[in-house]
C-alpha positions as CSV (number, residue, x, y, z in Angstrom):
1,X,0.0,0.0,0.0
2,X,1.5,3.8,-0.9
3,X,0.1,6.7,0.7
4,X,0.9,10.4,-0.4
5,X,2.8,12.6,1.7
6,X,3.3,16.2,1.7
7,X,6.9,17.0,3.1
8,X,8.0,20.9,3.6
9,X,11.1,21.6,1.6
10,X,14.2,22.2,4.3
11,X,15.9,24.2,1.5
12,X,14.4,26.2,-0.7
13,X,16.7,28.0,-3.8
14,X,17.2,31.1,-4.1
15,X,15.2,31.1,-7.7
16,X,12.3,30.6,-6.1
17,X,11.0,34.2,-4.9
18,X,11.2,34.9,-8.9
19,X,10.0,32.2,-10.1
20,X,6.4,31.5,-7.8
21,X,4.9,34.9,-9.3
22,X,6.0,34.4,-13.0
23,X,4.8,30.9,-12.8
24,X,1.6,32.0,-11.1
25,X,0.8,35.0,-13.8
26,X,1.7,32.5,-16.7
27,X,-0.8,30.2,-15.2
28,X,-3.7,33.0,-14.8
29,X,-3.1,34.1,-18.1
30,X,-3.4,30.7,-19.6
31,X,-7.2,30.4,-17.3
32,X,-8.3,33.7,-18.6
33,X,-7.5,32.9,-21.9
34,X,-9.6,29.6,-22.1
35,X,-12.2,31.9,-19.7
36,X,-12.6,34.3,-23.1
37,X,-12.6,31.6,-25.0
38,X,-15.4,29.7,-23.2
39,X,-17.1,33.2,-23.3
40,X,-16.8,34.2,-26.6
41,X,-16.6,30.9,-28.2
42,X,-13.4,32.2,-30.6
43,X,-10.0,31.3,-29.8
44,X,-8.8,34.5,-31.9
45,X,-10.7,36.5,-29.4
46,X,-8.7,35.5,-26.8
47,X,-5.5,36.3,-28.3
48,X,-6.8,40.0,-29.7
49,X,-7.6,40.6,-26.1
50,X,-4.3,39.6,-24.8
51,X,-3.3,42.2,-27.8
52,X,-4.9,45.0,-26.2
53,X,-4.5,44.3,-22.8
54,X,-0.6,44.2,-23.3
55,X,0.0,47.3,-25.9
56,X,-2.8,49.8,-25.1
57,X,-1.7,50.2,-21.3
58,X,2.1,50.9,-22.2
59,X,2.0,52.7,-25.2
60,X,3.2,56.8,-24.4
61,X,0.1,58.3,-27.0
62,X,-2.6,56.0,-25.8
63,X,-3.1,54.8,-22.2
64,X,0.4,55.2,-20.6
65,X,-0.9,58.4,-18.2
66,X,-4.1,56.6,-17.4
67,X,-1.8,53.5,-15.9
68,X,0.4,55.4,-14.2
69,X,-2.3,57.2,-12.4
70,X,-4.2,53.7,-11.7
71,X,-0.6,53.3,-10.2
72,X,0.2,55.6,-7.2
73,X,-2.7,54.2,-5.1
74,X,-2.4,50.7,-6.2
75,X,1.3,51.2,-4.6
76,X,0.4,53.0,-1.6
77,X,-1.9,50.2,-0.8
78,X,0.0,47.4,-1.5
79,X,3.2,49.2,0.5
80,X,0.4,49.7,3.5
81,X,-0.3,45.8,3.1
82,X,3.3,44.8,2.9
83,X,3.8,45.7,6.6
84,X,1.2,43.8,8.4
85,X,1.3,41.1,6.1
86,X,5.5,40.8,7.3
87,X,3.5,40.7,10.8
88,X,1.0,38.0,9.5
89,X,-1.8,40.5,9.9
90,X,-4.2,40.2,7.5
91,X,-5.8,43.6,6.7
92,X,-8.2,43.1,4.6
93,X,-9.7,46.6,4.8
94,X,-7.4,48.6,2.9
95,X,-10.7,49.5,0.3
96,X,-12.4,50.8,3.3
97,X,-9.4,52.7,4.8
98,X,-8.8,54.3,1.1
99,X,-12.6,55.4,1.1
100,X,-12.0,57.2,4.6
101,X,-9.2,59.1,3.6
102,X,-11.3,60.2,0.6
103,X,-14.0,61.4,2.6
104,X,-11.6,63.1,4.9
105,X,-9.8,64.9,2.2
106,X,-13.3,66.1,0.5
107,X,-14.8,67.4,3.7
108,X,-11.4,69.2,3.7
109,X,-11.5,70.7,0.2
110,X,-14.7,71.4,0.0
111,X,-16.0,72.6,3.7
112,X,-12.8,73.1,5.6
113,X,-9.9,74.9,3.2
114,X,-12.6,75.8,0.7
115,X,-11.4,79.6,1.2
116,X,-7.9,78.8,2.0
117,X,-5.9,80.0,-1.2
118,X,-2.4,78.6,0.2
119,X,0.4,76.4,-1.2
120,X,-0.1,74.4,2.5
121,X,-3.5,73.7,1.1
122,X,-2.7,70.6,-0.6
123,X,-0.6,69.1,2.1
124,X,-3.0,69.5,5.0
125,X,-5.5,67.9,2.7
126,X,-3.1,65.1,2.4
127,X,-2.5,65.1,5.8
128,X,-6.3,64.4,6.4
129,X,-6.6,61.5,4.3
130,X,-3.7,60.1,5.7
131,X,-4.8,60.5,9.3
132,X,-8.5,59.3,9.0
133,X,-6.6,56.3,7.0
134,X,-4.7,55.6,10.1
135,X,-7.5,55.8,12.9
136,X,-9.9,53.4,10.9
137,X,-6.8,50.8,10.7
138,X,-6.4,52.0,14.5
139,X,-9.9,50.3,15.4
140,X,-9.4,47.1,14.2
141,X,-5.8,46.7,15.6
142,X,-6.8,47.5,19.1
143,X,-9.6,44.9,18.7
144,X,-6.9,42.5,17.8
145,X,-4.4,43.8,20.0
146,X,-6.4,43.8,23.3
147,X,-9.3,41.2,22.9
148,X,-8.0,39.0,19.9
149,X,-10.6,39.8,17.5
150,X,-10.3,38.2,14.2
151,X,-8.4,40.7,12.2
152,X,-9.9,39.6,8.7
153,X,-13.4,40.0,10.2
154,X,-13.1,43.5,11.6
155,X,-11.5,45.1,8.9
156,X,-13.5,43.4,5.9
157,X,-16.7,44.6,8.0
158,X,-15.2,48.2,8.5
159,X,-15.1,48.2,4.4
160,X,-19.2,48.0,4.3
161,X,-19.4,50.4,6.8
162,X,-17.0,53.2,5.2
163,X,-18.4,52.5,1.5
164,X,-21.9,52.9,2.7
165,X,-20.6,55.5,5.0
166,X,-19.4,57.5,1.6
167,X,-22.6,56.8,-0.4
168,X,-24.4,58.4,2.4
169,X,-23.3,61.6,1.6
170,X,-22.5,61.6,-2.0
171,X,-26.6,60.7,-2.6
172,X,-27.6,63.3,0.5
173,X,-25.4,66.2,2.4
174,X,-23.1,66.1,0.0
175,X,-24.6,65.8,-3.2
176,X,-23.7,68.4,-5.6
177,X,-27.1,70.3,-6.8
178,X,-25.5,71.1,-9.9
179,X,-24.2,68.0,-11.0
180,X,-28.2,66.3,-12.6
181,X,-28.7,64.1,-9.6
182,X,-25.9,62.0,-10.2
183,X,-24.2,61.0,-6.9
184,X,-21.1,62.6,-6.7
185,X,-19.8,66.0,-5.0
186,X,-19.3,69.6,-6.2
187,X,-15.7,70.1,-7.4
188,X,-13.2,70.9,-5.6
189,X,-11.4,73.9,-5.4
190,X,-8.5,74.6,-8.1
191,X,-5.8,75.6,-5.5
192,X,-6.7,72.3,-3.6
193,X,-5.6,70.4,-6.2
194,X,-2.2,68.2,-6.6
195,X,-0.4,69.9,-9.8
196,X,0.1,67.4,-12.8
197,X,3.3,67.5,-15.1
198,X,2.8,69.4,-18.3
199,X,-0.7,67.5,-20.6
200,X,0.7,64.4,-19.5
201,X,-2.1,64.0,-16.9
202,X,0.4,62.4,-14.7
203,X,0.3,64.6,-10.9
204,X,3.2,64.8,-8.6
205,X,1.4,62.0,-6.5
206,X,3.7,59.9,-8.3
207,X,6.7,61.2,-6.5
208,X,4.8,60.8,-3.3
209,X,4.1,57.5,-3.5
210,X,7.9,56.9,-4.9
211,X,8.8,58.3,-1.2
212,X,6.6,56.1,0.6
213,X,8.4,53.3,-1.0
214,X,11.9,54.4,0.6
215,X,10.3,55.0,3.9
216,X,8.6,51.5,4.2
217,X,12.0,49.9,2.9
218,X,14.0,51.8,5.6
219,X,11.4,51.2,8.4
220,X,11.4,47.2,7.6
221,X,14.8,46.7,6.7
222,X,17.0,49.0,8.2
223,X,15.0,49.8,12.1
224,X,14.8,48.1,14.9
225,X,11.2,47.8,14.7
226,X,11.0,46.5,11.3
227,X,12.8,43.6,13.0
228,X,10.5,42.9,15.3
229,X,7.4,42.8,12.7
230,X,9.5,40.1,11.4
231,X,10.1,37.9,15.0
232,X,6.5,38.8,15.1
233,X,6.0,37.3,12.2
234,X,7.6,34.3,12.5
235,X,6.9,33.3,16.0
236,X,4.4,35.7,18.1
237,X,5.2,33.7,21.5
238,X,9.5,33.8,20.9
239,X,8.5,37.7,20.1
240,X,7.2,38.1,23.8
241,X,9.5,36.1,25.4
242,X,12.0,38.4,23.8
243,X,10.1,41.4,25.3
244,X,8.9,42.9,22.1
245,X,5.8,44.8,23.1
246,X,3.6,42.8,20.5
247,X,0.3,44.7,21.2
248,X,1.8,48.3,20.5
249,X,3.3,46.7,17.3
250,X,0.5,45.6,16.1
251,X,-1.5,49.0,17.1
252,X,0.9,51.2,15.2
253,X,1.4,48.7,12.1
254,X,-2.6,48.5,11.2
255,X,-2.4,52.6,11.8
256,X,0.7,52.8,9.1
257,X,-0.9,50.3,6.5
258,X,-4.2,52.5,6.9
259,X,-2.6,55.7,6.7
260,X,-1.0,54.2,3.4
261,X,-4.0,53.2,2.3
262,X,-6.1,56.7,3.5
263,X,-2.8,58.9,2.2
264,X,-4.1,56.6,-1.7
265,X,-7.5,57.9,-1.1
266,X,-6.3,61.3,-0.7
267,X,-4.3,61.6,-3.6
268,X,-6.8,59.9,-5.7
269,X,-9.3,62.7,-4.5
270,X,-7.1,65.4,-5.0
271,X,-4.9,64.4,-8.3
272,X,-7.1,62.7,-10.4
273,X,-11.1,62.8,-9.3
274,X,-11.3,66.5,-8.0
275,X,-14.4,65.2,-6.3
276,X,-16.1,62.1,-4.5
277,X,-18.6,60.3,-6.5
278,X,-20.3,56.9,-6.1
279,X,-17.2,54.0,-6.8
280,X,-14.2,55.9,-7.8
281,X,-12.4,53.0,-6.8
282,X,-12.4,49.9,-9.2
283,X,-10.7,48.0,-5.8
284,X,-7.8,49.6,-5.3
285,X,-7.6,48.0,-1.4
286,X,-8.2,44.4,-2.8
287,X,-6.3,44.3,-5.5
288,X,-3.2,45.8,-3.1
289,X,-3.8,42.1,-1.0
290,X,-2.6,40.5,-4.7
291,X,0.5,43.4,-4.8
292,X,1.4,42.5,-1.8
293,X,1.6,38.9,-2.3
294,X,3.2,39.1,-6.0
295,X,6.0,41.3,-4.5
296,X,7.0,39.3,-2.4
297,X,6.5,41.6,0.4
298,X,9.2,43.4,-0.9
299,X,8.9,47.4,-1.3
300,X,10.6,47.6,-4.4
301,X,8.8,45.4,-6.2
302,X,5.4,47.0,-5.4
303,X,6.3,49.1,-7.9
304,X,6.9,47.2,-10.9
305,X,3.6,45.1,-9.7
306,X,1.3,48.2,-9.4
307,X,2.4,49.0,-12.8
308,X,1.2,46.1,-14.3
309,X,-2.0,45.8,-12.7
310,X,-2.8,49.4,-13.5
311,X,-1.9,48.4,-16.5
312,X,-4.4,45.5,-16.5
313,X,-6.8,48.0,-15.2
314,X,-6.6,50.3,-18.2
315,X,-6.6,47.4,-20.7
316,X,-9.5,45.9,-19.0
317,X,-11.3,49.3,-19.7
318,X,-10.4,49.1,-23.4
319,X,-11.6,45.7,-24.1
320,X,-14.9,46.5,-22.6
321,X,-15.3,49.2,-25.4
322,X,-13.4,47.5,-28.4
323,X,-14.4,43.9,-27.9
324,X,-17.1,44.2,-25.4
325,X,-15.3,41.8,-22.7
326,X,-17.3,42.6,-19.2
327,X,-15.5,43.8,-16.6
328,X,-16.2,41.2,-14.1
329,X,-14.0,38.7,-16.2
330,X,-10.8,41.0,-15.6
331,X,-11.9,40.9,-11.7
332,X,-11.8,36.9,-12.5
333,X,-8.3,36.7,-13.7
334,X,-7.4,39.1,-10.3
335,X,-8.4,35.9,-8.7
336,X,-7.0,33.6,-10.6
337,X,-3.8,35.0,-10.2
338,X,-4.1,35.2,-6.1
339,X,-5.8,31.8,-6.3
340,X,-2.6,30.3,-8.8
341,X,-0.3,32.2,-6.5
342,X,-1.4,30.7,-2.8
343,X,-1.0,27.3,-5.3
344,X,2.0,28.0,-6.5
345,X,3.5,28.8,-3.4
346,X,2.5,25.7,-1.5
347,X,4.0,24.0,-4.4
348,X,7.0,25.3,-4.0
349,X,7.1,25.4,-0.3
350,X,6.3,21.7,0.0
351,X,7.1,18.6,-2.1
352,X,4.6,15.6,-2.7
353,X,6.4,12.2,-2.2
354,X,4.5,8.8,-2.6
355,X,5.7,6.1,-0.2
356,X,4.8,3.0,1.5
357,X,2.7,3.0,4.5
């Protein structure tokens, strides 16, 4: 008789971190193009759309400035991510943290600093977003810090709450009269808003979110308490024993991945939108958890990542209109390639050995 056994690998090569999110991309792109085909029922439709997808996006007179500005909060959330996933908490409320810090910077631009013509405008506006960011990642780490609530619940059920929390006041308070009873907000301000570079379309957010990159590497690589996140990480009970204060970590990481996520809602409000209106955000928060993953949990890499999924983003946009692909198959192939990744990497983690019993 033979039994299978699954065996965790006690060295695994150095290849690996590389190859586990090419593999797991080759095999979504592989799904999704079968998925088109099942749709469509033409193989050559699946291949024109992998065309588009991969050209439109990239290309400096077509969709280039639309990708990069999908970009900036794509990074910022997947950066906010990165640190409690090191940690191994799972935030799942970066969408919800993102909306917050829209709100916050729309109450600011449109109520508070209305009549403030000032160059410090824009960053307290910033500031905002980033700070209501932080205090609604705040709630769910103290409930996880102090009475062990399940992170994942808390924070996915903080999304509902801050999305319906928005639509609230885009479709009441804050609906602009003006705009033919469509829910979204009066524009904002000029002088509130984030300066782009030249007709590119492209604001300085970019740079922004460049420097939040630096910061997070510096804070988990070069500090003492990006050390800890990673004892933490590894072995909770070895972190207290070491005396690691494992509650106020985990406090002041789910405020910095919020913040990160809240400081994206902000510049989202203020570069591109210029006002809030009812889902501005195609899932910038979700789609950070598969950043996160894909890059390894590595700061750097967010960047390359985000670029290619706002990439993905824009191309999914274009084959709605030139092929008439719906959107919800582009949010299928977002889960295939989290689903092929989790595979991939339990693949890779463990090998499958068939031996006698």
């Amino acid at each position: 008789m033979y039994k299978i056994k699954v065996e965790k690998r006690l060295e695994i090569p150095r290849y690996f971190p590389v190859l586990i999110p090419l593999f797991s991309i080759t095999i979504s792109l592989i799904l999704m193009g079968i998925t088109i085909w099942a749709t469509t029922g033409k193989f050559s439709n699946a291949l024109e759309a992998y065309k588009e997808m991969f050209s439109w996006p990239f290309i400096p007179e077509c969709g280039l400035s639309d990708t990069i500005q999908k970009m900036i909060p794509l990074m910022l959330t997947g950066l906010g991510l990165t640190i409690v996933f090191r940690m191994r908490i799972w935030n799942i409320g970066a969408e919800g943290q993102l909306y917050l810090g829209a709100m916050a910077t729309t109450w600011g631009a449109l109520f508070f600093l209305k009549d403030f013509q000032n160059p410090l405008a824009v960053p307290i506006l910033l500031i905002l977003g980033t700070l209501a960011g932080a205090f609604w990642g705040a709630i769910p780490g103290v409930l996880k810090a102090f009475l062990n609530l399940d992170e994942i619940v808390a924070t996915l059920m903080l999304n509902y709450i801050a999305y319906y929390w928005v639509n609230y006041l885009i479709y009441g308070p804050w609906k602009d009269p003006h705009g033919y009873n469509f829910p979204l907000t009066a524009m904002f301000p000029e002088h509130t808003w984030l300066p782009s570079m030249g007709d590119t379309g492209i604001h300085l957010g970019i740079f922004i979110a460049f420097g939040m990159v630096v910061i997070v590497y510096i804070l988990m690589n070069k500090t003492r308490w990006g050390f800890d996140l990673k004892v933490m990480g590894d072995n909770e009970k070895a972190a207290k024993y070491a005396g690691i204060n494992t509650k106020k970590n985990i406090i002041f990481a789910m405020m910095l991945s919020g913040a990160l996520a809240g400081l994206a809602g902000a510049i989202q409000m203020l570069g591109v939108q210029h006002r809030l209106q009812h889902g501005f955000s195609p899932g910038y928060g979700y789609t950070g958890i598969i950043i996160a993953w894909l890059s390894r949990l590595n700061p750097w890499a967010t960047i390359l990542v985000s670029f290619l999924f706002g990439g993905l983003i824009v191309g999914s946009e274009q084959l709605q209109i030139i092929m008439r692909i719906p959107i919800s198959l582009i949010n299928v192939l977002q889960g295939i390639i989290l689903f092929s990744l989790l595979a991939s990497e339990t693949i890779f983690r463990y090998r499958i050995r068939i031996v006698k019993r």
